[in-house]
C-alpha positions in Angstrom: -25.7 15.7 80.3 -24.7 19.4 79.7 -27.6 20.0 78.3 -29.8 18.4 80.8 -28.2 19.8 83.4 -27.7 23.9 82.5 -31.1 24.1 80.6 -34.4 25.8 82.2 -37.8 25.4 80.4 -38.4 22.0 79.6 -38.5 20.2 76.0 -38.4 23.0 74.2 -36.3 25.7 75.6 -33.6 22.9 75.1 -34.3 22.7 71.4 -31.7 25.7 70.6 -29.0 24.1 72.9 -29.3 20.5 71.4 -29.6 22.4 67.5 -26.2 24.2 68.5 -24.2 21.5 69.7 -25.0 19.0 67.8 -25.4 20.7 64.0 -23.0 23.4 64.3 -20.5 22.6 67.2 -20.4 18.7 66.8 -21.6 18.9 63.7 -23.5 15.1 64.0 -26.1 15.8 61.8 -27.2 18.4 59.1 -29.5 21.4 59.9 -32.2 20.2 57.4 -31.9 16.8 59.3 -32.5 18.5 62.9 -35.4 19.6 61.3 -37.1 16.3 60.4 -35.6 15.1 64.0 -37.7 17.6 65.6 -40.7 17.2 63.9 -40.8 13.4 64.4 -40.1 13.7 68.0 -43.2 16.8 68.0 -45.2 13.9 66.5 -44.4 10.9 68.8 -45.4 9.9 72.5 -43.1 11.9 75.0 -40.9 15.5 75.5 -39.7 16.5 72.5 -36.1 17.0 73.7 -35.5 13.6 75.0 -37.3 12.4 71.6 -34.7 14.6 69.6 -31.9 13.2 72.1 -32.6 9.5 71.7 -32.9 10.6 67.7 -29.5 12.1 67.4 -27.7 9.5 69.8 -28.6 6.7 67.7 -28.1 8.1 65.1 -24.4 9.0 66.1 -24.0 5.7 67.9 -26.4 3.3 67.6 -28.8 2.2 70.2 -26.3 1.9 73.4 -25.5 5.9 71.7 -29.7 6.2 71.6 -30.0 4.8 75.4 -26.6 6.9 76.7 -28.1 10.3 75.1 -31.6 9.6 76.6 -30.4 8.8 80.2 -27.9 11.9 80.0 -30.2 14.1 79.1 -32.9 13.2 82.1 -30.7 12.2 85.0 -29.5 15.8 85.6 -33.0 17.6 85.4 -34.6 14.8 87.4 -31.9 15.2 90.2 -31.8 19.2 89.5 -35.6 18.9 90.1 -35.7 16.0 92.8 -33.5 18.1 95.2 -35.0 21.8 94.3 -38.5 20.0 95.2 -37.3 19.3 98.8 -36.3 23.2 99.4 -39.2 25.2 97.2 -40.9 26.4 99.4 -38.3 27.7 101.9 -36.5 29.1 99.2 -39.5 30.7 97.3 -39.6 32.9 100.7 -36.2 34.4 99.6 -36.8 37.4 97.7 -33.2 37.1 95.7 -34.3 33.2 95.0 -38.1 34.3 93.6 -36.5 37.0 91.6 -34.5 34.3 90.1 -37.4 32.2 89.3 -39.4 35.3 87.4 -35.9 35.6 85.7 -35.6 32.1 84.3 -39.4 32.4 83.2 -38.1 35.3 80.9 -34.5 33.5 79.9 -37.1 30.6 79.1 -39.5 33.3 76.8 -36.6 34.0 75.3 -34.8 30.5 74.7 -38.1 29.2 73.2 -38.3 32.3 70.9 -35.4 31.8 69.5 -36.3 28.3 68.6 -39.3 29.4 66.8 -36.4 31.6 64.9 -34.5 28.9 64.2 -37.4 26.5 63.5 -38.8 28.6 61.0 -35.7 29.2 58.5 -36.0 25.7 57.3 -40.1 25.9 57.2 -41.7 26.5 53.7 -44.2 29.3 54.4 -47.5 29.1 52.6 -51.1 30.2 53.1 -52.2 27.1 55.3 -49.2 27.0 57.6 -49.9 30.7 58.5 -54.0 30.3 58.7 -53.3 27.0 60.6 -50.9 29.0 63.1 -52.7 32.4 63.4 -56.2 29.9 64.0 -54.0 27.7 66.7 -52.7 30.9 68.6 -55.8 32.7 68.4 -57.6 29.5 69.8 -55.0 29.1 72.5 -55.3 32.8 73.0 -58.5 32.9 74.0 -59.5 30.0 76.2 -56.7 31.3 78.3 -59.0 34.4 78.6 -61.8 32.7 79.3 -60.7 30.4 81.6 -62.0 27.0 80.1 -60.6 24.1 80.4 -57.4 22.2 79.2 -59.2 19.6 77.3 -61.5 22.1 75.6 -58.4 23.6 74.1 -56.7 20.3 73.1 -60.4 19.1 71.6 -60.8 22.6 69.8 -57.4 22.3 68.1 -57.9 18.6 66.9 -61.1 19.4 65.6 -59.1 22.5 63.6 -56.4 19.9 62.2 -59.2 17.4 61.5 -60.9 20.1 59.4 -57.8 21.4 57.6 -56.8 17.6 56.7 -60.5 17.4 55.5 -60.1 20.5 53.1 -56.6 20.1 51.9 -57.5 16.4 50.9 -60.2 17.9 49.3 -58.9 20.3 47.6 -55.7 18.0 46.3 -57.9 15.7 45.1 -60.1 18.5 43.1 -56.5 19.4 41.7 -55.4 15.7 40.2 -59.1 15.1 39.0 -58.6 18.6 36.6 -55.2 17.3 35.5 
């Protein structure tokens, strides 16, 4: 609920609070394990940190711990969000209040830096993961130039992982048919 509750940012500005408390301050589950937790809740329907939530509270405690962890983590952002959604506007007009705002979007920058930081300590760098990320960013980079669409950008970057799968496959099985 802490978590839910003090974090700004969504899914993954909470990644480096729920890594923190639950690897090094509770220490529930390993560092090497966070990292498979968070790339199977990347890969499954739904926001990666209440993915990574249910993850680690069944793993700690079963599936009432799975079902506690999930609910504590979404109650306080959907009330936080609920009651800030009556007052918006009103407050927006506040120039202390909008300053606040364009703060948290930096805190945010920050936050999900950091997991990227984090993230990458226990990633194996190698020439496809860089070409794969430097092609995604460079993609995302510039339809948000060119103004095009948000399904143009999700389309263009499945068509890039369809294309590396294609390649790599190929070229693993070039590789066992020279052994």
């Amino acid at each position: 609920m802490k978590i839910g509750a003090l974090t700004f940012g969504g899914g993954y500005a909470m990644i480096p609070i729920i890594e923190e408390e639950v690897t090094k301050k509770r220490k529930w589950i390993s560092e090497i394990e966070i990292m498979d937790i968070l790339a199977i809740s990347e890969s499954t329907p739904g926001p990666i940190a209440v993915n990574t939530a249910t993850y680690v509270g069944y793993k700690v405690a079963g599936i009432v711990g799975g079902i506690v962890a999930t609910i504590g983590l979404t109650i306080p952002s959907f009330v936080i969000i609920f009651v800030i959604s009556f007052f918006y506007q009103d407050f927006m007009k506040w120039p202390v209040i909008a300053a606040m705002f364009k703060g948290l979007k930096v805190g945010v920058i920050i936050l999900l830096f950091s997991a990227v930081l984090r993230l990458r300590k226990g990633v194996k760098v190698n020439l496809v993961g860089t070409i794969l990320f430097v092609s995604t960013l460079s993609i995302m980079l510039v339809f948000s130039f060119i103004d095009i669409g948000f399904k143009y950008l999700s389309l263009s970057l499945i068509l890039l992982g369809i294309i590396t799968g294609i390649v790599l496959t190929l070229i693993a099985n070039k590789k066992e048919g020279s052994k």
